[in-house]
C-alpha positions in Angstrom: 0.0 0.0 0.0 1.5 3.1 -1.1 1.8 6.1 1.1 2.8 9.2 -0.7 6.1 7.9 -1.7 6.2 5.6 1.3 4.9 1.7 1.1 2.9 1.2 4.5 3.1 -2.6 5.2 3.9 -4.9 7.9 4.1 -8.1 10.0 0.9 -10.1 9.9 -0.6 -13.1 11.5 -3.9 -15.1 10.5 -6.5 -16.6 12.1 -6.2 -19.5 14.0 -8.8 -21.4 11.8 -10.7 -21.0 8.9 -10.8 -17.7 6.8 -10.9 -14.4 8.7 -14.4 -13.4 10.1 -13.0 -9.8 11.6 -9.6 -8.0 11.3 -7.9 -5.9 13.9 -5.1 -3.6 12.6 -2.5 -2.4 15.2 -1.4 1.0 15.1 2.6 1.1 16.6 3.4 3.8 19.1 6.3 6.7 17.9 9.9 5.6 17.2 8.5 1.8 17.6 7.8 -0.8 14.3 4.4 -3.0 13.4 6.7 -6.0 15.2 6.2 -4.1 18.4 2.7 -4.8 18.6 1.7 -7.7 16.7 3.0 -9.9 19.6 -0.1 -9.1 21.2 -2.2 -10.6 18.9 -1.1 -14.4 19.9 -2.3 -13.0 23.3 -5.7 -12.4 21.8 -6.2 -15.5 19.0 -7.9 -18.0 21.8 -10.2 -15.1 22.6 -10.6 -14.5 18.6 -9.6 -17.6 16.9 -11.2 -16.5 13.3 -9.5 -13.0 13.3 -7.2 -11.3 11.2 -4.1 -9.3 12.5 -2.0 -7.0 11.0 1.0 -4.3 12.5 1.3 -1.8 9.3 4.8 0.1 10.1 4.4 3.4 10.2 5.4 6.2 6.9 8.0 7.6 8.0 11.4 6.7 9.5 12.3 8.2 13.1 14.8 11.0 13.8 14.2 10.1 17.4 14.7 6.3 17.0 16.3 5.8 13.3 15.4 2.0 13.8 11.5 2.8 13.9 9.0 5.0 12.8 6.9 7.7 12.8 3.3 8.4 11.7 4.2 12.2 12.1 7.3 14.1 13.9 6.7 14.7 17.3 9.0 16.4 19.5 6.1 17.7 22.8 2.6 17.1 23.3 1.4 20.6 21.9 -2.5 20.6 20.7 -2.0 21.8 16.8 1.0 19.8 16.2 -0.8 16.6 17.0 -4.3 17.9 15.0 -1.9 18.6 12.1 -0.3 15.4 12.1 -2.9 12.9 12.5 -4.9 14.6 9.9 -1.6 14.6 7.7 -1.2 11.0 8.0 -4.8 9.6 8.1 -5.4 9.4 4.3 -2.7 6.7 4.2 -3.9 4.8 6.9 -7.3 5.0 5.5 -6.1 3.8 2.2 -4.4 0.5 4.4 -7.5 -0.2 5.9 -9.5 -0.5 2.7 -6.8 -2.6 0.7 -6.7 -4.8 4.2 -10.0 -5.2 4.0 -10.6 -6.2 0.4 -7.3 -8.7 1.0 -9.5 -10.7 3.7 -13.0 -10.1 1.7 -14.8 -8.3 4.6 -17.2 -5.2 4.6 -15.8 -2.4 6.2 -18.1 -3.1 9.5 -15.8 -6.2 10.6 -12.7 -4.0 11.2 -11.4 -3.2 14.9 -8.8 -0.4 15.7 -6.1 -0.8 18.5 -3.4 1.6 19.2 -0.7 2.2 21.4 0.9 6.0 22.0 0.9 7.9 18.7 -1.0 4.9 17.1 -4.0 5.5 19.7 -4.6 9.0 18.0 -4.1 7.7 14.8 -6.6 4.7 15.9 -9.1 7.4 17.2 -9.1 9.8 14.7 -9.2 7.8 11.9 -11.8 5.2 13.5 -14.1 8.2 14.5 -14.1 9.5 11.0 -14.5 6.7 8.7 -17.8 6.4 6.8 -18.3 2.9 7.7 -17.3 2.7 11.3 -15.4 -0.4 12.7 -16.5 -2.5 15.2 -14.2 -1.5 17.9 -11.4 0.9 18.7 -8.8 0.2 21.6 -6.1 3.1 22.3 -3.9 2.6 24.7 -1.4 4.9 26.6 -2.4 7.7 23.8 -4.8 10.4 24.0 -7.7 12.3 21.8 -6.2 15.2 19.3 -8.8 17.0 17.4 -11.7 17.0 20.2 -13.2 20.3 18.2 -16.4 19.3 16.6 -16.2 15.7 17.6 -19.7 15.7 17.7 -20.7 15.6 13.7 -18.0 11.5 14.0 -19.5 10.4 17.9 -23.0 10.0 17.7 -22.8 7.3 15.4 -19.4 6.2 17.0 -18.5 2.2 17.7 -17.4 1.2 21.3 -14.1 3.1 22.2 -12.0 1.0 25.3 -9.1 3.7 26.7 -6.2 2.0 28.7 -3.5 4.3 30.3 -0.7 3.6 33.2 -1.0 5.7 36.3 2.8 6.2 36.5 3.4 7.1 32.8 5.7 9.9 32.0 5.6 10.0 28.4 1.8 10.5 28.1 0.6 11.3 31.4 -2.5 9.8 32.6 -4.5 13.0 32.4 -4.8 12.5 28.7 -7.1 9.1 29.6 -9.5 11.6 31.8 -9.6 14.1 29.4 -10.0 12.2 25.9 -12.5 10.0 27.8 -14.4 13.1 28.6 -14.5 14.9 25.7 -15.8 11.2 23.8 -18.4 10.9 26.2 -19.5 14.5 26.0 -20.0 14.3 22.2 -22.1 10.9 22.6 -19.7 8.1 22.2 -19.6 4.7 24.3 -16.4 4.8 26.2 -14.7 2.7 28.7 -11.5 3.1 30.3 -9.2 1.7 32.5 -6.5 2.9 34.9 -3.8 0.9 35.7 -1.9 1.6 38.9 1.7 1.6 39.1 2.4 0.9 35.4 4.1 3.7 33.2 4.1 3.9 29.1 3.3 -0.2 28.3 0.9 -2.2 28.8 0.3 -4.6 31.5 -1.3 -8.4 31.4 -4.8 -6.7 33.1 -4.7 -4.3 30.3 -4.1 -6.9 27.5 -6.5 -9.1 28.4 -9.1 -6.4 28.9 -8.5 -5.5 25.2 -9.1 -9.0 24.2 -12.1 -9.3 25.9 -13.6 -5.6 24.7 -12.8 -6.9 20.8 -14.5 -10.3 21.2 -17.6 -8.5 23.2 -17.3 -6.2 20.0 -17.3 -8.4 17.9 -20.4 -10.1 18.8 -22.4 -6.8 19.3 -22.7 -7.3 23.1 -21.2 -3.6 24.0 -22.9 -0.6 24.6 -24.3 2.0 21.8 -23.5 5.6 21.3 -24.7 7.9 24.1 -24.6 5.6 26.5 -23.3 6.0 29.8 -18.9 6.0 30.3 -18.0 3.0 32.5 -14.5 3.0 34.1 -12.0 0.7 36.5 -9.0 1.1 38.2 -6.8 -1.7 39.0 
């Protein structure tokens, strides 16, 4: 899949059994590579035994990590620079998600989101704004970048699951509170989790929530837009 002049692909692991019934793309974090997170989905294949994975690597190399990439530069967590960039680089992603979806032959509907750091607001913007929303979206340790006028993509919004360390330095926890607030207010279905003494990762409670939230998606047994925000701490 071509990406301006950029290829976006990456490491890829199919279902257990059978051909694919859903697909969950993984969205790396900054300065990190699709093999980063596509270990997780071994975690999750008992749970989802007929689902797709795939861990596109970002567009762009990484000034701050030459080894990984970048779906846009980052250098501090300032508001415009993170609307900018996420707008910058959604078109590509989009563009994945559609050829992804054609490769397994499933509607557009059958798709979940997960994201980790600066592939949470690449998960959440992108998942919010696509015409046919995916089943799920999971970002965890990122945070919500253009909230303005989140209404017009929320009220027809699919389940949203936010998972953030307590002790992280790189994206403090604040960002869970306040992306989860601004969701809710604009009428999506958002649950979140706090997890105490963990910093920028994520823990086994946190992986294994995820995994339950996409097969709970996947089955249409989570709540609709507009309803209430449900939250745990652990």
């Amino acid at each position: 899949m071509v990406f301006g002049s950029k290829t976006l692909n990456g490491p890829r692991l199919p279902p257990l059994r059978g051909a694919a019934t859903h697909l969950v793309v993984l969205c790396h974090g900054y300065g990190a590579d699709g093999n980063d997170l596509i270990g997780l989905a071994p975690l999750w294949q008992q749970l989802l035994p007929t689902v797709a994975f795939v861990a596109p690597n970002a567009p762009e190399r990484c000034a701050g990590s030459p080894s990984g990439f970048q779906w846009f530069p980052i250098s501090r967590l300032e508001p415009q620079a993170m609307n900018n960039g996420v707008e910058a680089a959604s078109g590509g992603l989009n563009a994945f998600l559609d050829a992804e979806l054609a490769r397994c032959d499933l509607p557009a509907d059958r798709l979940a989101l997960v994201g980790f750091s600066q592939g949470t607001m690449m998960a959440l913007h992108v998942g919010l704004r696509r015409e046919a929303k995916p089943a799920a979206i999971i970002g965890y340790s990122g945070m919500l970048t253009n909230p303005e006028g989140l209404e017009r993509h929320a009220q027809q919004a699919p389940p949203i699951l936010l998972v953030h360390g307590d002790a992280d330095q790189m994206i403090p926890a604040q960002f869970l509170f306040s992306s989860a607030a601004n969701l809710g207010r604009a009428g999506a279905a958002v649950q979140w989790h706090l997890s105490t003494r963990v910093g920028h990762s994520i823990d086994e409670q946190g992986l294994a929530l995820g995994g339950t939230f996409l097969s709970m998606a996947f089955r249409g047994l989570l709540a609709n837009p507009g309803e209430e925000i449900s939250c745990s701490v652990g």
